[in-house]
MMTF fields as JSON, N, C-alpha, C and O atoms, coordinates in Angstrom:
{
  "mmtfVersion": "1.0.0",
  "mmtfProducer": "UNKNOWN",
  "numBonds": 407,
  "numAtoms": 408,
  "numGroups": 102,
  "numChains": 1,
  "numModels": 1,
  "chainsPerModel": [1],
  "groupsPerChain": [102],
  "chainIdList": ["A"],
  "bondAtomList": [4, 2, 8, 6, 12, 10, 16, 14, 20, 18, 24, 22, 28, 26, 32, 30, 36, 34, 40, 38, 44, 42, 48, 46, 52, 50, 56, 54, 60, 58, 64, 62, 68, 66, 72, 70, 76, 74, 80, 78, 84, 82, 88, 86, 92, 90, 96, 94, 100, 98, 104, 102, 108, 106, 112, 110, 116, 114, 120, 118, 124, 122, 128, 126, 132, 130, 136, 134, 140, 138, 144, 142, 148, 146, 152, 150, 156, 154, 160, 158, 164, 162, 168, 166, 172, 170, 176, 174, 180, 178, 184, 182, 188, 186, 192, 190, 196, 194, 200, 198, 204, 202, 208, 206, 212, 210, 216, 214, 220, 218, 224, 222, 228, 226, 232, 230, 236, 234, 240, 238, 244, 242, 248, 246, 252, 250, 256, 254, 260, 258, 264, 262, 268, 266, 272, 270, 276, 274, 280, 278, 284, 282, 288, 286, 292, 290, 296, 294, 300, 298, 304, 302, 308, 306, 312, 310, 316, 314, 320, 318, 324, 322, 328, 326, 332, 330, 336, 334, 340, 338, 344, 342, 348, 346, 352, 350, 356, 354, 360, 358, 364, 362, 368, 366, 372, 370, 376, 374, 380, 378, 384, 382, 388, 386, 392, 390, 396, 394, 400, 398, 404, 402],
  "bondOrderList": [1, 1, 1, 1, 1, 1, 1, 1, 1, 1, 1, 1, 1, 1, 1, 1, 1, 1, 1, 1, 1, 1, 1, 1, 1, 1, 1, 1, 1, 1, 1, 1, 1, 1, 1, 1, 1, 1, 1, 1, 1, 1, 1, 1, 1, 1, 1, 1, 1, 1, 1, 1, 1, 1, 1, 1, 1, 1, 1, 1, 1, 1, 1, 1, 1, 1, 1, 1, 1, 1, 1, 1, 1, 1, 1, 1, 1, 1, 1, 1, 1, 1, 1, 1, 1, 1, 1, 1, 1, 1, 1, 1, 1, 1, 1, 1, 1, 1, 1, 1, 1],
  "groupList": [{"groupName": "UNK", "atomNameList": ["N", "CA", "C", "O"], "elementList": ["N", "C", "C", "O"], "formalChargeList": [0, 0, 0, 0], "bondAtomList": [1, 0, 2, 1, 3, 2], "bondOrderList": [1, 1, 2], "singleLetterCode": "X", "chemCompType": "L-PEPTIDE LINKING"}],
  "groupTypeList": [0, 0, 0, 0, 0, 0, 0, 0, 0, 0, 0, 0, 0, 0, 0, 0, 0, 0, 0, 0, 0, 0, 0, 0, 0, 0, 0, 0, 0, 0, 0, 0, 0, 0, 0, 0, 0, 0, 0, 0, 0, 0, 0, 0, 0, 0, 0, 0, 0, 0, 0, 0, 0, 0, 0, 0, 0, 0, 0, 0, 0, 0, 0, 0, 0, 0, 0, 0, 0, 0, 0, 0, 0, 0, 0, 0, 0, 0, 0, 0, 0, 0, 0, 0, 0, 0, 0, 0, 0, 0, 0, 0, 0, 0, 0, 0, 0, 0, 0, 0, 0, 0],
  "groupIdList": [1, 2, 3, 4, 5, 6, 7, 8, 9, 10, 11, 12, 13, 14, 15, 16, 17, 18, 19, 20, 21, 22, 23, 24, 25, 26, 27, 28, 29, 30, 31, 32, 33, 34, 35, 36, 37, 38, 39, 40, 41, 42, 43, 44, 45, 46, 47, 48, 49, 50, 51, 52, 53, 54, 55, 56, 57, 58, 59, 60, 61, 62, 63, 64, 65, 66, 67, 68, 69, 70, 71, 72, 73, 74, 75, 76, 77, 78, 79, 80, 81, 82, 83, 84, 85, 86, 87, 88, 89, 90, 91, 92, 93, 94, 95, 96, 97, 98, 99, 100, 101, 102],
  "secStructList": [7, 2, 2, 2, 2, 2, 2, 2, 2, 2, 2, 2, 2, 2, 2, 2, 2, 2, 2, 2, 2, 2, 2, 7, 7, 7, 7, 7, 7, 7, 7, 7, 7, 7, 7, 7, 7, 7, 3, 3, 7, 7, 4, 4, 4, 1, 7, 2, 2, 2, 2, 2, 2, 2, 2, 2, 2, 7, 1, 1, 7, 7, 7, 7, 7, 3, 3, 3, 7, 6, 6, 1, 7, 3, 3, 3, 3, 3, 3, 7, 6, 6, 1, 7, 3, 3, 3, 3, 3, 3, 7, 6, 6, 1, 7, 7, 7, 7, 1, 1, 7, 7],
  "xCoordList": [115.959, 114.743, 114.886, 114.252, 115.597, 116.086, 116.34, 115.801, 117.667, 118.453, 117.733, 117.396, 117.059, 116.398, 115.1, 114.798, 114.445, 113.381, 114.316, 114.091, 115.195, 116.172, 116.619, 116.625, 116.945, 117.66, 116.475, 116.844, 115.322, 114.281, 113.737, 113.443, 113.76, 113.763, 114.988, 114.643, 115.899, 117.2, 116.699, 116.522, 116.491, 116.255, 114.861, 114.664, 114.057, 112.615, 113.083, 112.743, 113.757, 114.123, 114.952, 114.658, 116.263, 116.703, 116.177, 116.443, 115.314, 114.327, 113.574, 113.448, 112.991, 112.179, 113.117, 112.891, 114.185, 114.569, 115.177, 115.211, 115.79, 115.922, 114.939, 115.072, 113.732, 112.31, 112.025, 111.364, 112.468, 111.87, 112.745, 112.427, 113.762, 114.768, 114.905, 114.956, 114.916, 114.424, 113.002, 112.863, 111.931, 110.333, 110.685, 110.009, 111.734, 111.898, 112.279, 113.209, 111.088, 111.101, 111.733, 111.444, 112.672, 113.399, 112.483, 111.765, 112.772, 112.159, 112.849, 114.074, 111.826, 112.836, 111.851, 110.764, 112.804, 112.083, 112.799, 113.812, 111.745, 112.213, 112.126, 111.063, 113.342, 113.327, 113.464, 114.174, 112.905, 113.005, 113.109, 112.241, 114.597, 114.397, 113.71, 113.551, 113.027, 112.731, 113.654, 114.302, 113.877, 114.772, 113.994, 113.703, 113.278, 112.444, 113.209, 112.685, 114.616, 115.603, 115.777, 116.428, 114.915, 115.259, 116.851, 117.456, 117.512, 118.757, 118.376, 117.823, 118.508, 118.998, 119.64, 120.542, 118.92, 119.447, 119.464, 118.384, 120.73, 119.958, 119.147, 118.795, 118.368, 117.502, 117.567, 116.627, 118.85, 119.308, 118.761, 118.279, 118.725, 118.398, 116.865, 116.552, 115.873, 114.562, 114.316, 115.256, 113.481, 112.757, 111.976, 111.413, 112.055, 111.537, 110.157, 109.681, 109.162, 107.75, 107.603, 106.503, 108.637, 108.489, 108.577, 107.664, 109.397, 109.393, 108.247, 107.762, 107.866, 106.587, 105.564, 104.629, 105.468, 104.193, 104.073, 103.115, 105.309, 105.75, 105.393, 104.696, 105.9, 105.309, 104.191, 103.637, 103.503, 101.985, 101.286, 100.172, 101.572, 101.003, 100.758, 99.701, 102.22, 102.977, 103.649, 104.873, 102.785, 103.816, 104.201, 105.088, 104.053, 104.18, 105.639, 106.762, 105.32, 106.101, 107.401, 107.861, 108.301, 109.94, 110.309, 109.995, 111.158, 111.548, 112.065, 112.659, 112.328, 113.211, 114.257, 115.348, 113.845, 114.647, 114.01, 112.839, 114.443, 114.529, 115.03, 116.243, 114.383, 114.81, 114.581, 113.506, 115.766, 114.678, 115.45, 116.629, 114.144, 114.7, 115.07, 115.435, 114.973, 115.866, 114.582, 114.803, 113.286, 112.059, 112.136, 111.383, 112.879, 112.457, 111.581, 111.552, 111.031, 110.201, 110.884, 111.828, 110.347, 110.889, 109.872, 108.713, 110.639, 110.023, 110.386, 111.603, 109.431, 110.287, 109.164, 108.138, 110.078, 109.906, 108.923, 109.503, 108.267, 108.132, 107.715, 106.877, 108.25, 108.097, 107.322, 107.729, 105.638, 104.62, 105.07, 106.111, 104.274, 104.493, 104.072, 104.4, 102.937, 103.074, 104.332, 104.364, 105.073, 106.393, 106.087, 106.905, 105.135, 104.635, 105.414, 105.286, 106.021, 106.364, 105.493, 104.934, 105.547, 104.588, 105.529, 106.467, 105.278, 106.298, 105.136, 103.998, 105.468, 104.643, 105.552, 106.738, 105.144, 105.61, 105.517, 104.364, 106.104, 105.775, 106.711, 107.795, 106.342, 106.89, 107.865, 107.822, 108.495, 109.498, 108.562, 108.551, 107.58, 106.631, 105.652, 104.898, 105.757, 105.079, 103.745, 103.039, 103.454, 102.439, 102.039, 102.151, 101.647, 101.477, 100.801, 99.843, 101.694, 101.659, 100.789, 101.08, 100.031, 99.034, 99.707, 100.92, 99.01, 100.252, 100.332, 101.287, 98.705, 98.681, 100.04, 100.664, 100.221, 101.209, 102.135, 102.661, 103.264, 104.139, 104.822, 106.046],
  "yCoordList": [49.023, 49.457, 49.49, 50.352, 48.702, 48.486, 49.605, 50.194, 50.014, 51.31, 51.874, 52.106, 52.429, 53.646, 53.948, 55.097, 52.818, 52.821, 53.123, 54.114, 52.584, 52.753, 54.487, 55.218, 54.768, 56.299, 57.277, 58.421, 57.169, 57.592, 58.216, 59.342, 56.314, 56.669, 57.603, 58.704, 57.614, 58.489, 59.91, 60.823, 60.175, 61.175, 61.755, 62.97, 61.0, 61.414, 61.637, 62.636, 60.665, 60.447, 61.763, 62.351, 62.09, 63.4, 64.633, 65.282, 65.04, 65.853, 66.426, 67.535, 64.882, 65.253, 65.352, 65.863, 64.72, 65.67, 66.733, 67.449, 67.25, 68.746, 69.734, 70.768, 69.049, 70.229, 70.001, 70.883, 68.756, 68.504, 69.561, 70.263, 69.57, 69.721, 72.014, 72.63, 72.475, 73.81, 74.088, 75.069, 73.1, 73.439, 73.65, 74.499, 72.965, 73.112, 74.501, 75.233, 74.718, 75.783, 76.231, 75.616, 77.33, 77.163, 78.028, 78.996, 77.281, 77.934, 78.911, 78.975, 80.118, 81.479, 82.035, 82.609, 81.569, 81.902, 84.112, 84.811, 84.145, 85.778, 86.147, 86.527, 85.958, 86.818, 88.398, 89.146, 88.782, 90.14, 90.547, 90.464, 91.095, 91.493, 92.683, 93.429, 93.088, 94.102, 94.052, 93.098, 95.547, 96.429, 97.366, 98.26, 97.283, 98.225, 99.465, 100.548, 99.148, 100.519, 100.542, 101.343, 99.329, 99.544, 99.57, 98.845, 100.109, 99.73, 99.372, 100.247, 98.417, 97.619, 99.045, 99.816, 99.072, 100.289, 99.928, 99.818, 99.737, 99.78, 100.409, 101.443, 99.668, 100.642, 101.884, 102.531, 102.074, 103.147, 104.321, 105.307, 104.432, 105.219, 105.522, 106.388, 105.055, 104.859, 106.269, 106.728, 106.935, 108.667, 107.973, 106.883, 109.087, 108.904, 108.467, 107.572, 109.462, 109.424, 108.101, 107.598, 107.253, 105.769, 105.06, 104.253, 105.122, 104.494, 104.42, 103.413, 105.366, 106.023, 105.476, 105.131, 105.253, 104.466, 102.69, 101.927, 102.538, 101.503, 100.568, 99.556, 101.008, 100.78, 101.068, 100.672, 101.89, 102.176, 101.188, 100.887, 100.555, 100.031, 98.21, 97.597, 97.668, 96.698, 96.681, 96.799, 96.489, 96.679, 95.148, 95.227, 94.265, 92.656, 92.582, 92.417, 92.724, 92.786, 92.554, 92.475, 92.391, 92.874, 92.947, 92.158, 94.284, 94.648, 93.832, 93.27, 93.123, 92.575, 92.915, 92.376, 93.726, 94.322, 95.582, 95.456, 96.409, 97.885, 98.436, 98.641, 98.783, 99.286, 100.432, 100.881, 101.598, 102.563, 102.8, 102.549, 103.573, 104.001, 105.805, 106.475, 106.202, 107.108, 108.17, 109.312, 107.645, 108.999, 108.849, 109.635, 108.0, 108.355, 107.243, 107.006, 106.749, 105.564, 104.568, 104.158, 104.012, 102.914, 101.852, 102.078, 100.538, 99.256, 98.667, 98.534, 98.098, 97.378, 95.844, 95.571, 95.208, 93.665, 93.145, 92.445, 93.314, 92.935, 91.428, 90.717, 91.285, 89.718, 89.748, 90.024, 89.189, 88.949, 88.011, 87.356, 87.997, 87.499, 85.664, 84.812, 85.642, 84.181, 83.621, 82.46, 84.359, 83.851, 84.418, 84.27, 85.015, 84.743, 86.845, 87.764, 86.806, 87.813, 89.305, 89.125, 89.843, 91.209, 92.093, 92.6, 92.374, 93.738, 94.782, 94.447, 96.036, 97.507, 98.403, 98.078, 99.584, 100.406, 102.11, 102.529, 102.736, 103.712, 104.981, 104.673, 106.8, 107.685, 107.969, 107.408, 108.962, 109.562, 109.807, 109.122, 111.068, 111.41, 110.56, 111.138, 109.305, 107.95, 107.411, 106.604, 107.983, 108.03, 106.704, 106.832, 105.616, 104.345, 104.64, 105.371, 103.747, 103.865, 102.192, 101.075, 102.311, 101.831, 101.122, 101.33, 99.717, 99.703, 100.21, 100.104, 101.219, 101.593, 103.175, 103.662, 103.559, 104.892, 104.527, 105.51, 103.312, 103.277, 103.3, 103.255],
  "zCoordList": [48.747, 49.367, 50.885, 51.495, 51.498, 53.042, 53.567, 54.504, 52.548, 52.794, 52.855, 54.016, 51.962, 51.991, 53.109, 53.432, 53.6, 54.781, 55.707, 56.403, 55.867, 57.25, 57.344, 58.335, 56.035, 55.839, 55.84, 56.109, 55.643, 56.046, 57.418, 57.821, 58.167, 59.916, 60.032, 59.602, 60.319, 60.903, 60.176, 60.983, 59.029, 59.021, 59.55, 59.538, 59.938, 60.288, 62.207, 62.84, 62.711, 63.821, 64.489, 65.53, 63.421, 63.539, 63.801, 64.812, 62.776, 63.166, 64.297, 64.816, 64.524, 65.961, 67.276, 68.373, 66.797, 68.132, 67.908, 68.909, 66.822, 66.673, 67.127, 67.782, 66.52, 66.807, 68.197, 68.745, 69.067, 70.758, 71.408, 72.368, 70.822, 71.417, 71.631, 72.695, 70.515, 70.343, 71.115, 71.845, 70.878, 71.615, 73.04, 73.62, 73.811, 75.258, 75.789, 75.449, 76.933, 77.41, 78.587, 79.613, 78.681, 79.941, 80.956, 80.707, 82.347, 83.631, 84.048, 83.946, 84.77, 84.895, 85.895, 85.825, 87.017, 88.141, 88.748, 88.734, 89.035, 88.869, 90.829, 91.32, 91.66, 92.601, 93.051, 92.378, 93.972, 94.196, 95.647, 96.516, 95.753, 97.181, 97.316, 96.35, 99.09, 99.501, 100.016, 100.447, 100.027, 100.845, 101.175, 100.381, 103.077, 103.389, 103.876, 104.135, 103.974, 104.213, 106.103, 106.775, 106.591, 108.043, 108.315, 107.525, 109.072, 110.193, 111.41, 112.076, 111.842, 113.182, 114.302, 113.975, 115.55, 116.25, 117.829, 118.41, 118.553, 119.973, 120.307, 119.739, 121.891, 121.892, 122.776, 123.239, 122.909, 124.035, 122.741, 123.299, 121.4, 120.154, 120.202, 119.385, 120.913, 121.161, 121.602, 122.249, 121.456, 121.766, 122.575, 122.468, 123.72, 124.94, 124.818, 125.517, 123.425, 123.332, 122.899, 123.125, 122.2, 121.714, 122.826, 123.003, 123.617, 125.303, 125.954, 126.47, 125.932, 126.745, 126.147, 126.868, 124.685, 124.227, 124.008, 123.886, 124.029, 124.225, 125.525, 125.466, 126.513, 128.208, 128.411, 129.436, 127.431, 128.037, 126.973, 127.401, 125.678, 125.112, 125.244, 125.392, 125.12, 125.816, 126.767, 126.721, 128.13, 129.623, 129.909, 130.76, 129.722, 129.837, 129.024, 129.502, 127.919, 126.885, 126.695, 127.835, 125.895, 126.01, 124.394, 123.502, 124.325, 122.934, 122.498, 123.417, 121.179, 120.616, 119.86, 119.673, 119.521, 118.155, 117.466, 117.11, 117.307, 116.899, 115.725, 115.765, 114.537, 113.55, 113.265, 113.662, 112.244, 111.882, 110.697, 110.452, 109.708, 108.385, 108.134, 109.1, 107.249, 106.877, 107.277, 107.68, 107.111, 107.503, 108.821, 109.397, 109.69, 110.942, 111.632, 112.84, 110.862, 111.832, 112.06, 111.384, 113.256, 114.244, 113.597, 113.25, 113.51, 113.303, 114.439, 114.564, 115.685, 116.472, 116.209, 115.586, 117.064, 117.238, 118.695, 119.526, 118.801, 120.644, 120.908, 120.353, 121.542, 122.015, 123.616, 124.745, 122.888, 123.798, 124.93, 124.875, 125.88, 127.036, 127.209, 128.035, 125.598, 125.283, 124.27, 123.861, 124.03, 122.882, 121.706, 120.798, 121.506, 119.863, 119.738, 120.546, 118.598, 118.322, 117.257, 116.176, 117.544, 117.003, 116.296, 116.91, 114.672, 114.551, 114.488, 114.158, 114.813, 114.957, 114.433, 114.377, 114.003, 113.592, 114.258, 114.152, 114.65, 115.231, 114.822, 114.326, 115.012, 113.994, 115.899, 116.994, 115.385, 116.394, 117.523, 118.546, 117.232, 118.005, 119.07, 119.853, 118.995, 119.604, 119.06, 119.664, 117.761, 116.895, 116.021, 114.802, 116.453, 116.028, 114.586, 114.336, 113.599, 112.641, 111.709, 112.139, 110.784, 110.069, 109.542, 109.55, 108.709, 107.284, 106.227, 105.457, 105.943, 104.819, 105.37, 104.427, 106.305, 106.232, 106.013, 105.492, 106.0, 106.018, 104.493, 104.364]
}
């Protein structure tokens, strides 16, 4: 009768962790890059009308960094005159761009 209570547990014992063991759910974390398609551009690459709106918009200012994608628009970086950095977007033409246009 020993035996058999004992051979009982192990087999009742077995089980549950077979079934704990299958119930476990794996975590699946799902990343996604953007790729907004900018390139990195000096800014000697800058259209004059982007210059021009640029200095007339932010004259304090200083560019940071300059991107553009394959339609043509400029993403630049400007770094305010308190530190704090701004990105804007603007078309060839010097045409300040929204976020819903982009």
């Amino acid at each position: 009768m020993k035996k058999y209570i004992l051979f009982s547990i192990v087999v009742f014992a077995t089980i549950m962790s077979a079934h704990a063991y299958s119930c476990q759910m794996e975590k699946v974390s799902k990343i996604e890059m953007v790729n907004d398609d900018y390139e990195r551009i000096p800014s000697s690459e800058l259209t004059p009308a982007v210059v021009e709106e640029i200095l007339k918009e932010y004259p304090t200012s200083k560019l940071g960094a300059a991107y553009r994608n394959s339609k043509g628009i400029f993403k630049l970086v400007m770094v305010l005159k308190s530190g704090t950095r701004r990105t804007v977007y603007i078309d060839p033409y010097g045409n300040w761009i929204t976020n819903k246009k982009r």
